[in-house]
Backbone as a ProteinNet text record, in pm:
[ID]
protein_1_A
[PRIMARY]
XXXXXXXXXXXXXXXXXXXXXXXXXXXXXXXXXXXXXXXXXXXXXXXXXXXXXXXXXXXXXXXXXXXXXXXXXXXXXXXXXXXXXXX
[TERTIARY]
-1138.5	-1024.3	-961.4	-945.8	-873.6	-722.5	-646.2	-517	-443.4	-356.8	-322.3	-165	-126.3	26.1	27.5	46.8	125.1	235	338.4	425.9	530.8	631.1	701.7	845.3	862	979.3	1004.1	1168.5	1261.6	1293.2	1275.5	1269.8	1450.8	1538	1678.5	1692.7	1664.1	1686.9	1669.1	1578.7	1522.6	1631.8	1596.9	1688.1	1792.2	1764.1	1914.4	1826.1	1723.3	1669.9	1754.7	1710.4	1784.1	1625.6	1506.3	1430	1445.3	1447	1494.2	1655.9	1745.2	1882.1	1809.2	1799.9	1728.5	1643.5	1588.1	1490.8	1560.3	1636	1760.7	1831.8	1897.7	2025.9	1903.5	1822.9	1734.5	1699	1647.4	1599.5	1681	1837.2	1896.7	1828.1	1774.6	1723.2	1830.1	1814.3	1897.3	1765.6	1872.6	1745.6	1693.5	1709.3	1657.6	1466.2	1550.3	1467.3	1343.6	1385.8	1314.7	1205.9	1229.2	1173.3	1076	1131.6	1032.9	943.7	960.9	858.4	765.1	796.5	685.7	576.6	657.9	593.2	478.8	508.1	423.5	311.3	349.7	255.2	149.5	193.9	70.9	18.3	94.8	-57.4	-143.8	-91.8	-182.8	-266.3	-250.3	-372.7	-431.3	-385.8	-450.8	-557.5	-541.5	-594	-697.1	-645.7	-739.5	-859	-900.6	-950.5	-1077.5	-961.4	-1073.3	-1104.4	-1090.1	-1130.1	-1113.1	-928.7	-896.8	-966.8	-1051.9	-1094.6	-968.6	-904.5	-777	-635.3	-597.2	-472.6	-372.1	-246.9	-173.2	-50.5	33.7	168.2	251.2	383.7	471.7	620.7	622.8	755.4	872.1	963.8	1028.4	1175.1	1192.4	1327.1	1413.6	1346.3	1381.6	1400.3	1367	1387.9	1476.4	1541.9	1636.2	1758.7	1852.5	1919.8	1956.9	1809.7	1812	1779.2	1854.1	1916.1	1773.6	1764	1615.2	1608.7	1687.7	1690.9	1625.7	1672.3	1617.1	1492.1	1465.5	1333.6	1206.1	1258.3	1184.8	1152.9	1275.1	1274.1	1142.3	1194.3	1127.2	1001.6	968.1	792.7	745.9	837.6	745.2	695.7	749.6	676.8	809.8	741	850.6	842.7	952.8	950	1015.2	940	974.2	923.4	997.3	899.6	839.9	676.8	617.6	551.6	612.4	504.8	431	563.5	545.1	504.4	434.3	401.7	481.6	466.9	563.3	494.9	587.4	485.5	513.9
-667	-709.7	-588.3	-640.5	-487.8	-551	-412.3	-490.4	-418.6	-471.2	-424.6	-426.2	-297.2	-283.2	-319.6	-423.8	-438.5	-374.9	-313.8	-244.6	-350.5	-401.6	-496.2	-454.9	-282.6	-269.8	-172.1	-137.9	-53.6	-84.4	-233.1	-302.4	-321.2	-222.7	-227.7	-277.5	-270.4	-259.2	-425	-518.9	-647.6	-718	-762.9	-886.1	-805	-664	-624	-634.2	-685.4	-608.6	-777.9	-792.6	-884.8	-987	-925	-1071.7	-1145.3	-1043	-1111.3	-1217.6	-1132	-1206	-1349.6	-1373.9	-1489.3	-1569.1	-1562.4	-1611.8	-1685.2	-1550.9	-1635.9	-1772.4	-1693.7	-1830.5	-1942.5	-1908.8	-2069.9	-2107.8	-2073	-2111.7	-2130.5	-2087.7	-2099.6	-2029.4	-1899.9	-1819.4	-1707.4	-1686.1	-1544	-1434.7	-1327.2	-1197.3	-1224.7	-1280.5	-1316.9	-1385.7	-1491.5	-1607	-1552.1	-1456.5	-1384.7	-1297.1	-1233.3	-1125.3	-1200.6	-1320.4	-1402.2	-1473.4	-1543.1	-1549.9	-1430.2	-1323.2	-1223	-1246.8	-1176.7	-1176.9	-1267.3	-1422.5	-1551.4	-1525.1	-1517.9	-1511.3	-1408.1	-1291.2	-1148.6	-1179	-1253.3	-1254.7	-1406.7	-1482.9	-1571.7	-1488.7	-1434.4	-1381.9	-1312.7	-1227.2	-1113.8	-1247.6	-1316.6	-1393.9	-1484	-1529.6	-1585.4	-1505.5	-1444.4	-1323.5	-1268	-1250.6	-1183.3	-1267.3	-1425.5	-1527.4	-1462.6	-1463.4	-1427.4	-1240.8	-1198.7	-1066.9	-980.2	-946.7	-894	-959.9	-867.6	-921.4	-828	-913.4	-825.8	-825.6	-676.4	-639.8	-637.4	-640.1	-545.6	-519.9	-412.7	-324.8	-401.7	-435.3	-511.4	-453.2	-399.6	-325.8	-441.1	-483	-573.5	-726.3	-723	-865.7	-871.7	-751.7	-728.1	-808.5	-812.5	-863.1	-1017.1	-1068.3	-1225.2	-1286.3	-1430.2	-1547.4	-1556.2	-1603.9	-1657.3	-1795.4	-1900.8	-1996.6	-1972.4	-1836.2	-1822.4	-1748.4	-1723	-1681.3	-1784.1	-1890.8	-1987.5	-2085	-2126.1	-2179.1	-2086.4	-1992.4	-1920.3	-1873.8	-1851.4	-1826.1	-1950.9	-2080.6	-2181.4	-2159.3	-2114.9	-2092.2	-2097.9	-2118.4	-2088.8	-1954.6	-1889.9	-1765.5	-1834.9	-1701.8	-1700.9	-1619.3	-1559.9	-1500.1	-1561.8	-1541.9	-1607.2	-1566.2	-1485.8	-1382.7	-1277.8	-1238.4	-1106.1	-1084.8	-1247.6	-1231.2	-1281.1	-1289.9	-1350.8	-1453.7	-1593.9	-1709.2	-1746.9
-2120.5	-2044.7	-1976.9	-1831.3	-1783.4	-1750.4	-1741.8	-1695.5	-1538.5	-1457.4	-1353.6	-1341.9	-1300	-1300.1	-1127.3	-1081.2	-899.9	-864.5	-909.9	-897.3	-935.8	-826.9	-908.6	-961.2	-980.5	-1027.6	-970	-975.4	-900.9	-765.1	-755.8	-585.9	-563.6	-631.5	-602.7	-505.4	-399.6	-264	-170.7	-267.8	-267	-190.8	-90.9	-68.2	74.5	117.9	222	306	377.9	505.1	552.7	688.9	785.9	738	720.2	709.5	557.4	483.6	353.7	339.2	411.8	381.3	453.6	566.1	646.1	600.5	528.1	455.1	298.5	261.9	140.5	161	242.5	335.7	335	412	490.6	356.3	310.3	124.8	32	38.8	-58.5	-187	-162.5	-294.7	-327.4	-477.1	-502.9	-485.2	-530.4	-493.1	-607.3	-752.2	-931.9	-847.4	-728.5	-719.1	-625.5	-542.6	-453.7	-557	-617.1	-690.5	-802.2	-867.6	-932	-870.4	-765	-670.2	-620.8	-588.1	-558.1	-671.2	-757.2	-946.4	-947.3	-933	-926.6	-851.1	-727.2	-615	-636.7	-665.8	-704.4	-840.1	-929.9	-1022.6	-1028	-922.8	-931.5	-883.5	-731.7	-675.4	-747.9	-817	-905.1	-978.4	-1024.3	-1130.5	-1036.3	-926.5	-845.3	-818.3	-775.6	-758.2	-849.9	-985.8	-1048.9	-1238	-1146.6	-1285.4	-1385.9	-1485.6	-1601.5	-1638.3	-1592	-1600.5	-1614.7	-1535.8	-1491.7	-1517.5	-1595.6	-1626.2	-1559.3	-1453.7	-1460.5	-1508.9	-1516.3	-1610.3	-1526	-1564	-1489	-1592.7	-1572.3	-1568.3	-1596.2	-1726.4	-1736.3	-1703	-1595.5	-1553.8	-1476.7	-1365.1	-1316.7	-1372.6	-1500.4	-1534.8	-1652.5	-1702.6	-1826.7	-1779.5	-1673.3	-1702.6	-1598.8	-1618.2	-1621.3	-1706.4	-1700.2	-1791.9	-1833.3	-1971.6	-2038.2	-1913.7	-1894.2	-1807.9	-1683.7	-1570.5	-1504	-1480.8	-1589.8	-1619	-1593.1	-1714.3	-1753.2	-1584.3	-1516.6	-1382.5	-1305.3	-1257.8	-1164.9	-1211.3	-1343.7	-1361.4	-1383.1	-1383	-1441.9	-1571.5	-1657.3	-1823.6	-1936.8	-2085.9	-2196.6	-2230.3	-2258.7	-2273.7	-2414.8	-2506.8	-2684.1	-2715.9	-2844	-2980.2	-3040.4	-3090.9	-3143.9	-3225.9	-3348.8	-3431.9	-3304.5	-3267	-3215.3	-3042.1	-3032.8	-2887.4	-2829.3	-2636.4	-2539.5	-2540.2	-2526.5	-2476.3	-2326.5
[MASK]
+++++++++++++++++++++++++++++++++++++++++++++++++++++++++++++++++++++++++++++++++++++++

């Protein structure tokens, strides 16, 4: 199993350019909703790609201080402890 870091973190900056704000408004997204969507999108592909072979990570800086709720919404998944793992 290999694994792949996409980058993913220290994107402070997420959400100020004029195509992002535009894209918010028309969508009604936060920058939480913006940034979990990237997340989604790069490891499906990652996963599309390279059939479960490749796993990718990322950097949990950017996701410390969101709601377990909006977690769970925006990846589409249950997040838990489970004897130690993430589910």
């Amino acid at each position: 199993m290999v694994f792949i870091i996409p980058g993913c973190n220290e994107v402070h900056s997420l959400g100020q350019s004029e195509t992002t704000k535009f894209l918010m408004k028309k969508e009604g997204l936060t920058r939480e909703d913006l940034y979990l969507r990237w997340v989604k999108k790069t490891a499906k592909h990652v996963s599309r790609k390279h059939s479960g072979h490749v796993i990718p990570i990322i950097w949990d800086d950017m996701l410390r201080d969101m709601s377990v709720k909006v977690l769970q919404v925006g990846l589409s998944c249950r997040l838990g402890m489970n004897e130690g793992r993430n589910e």
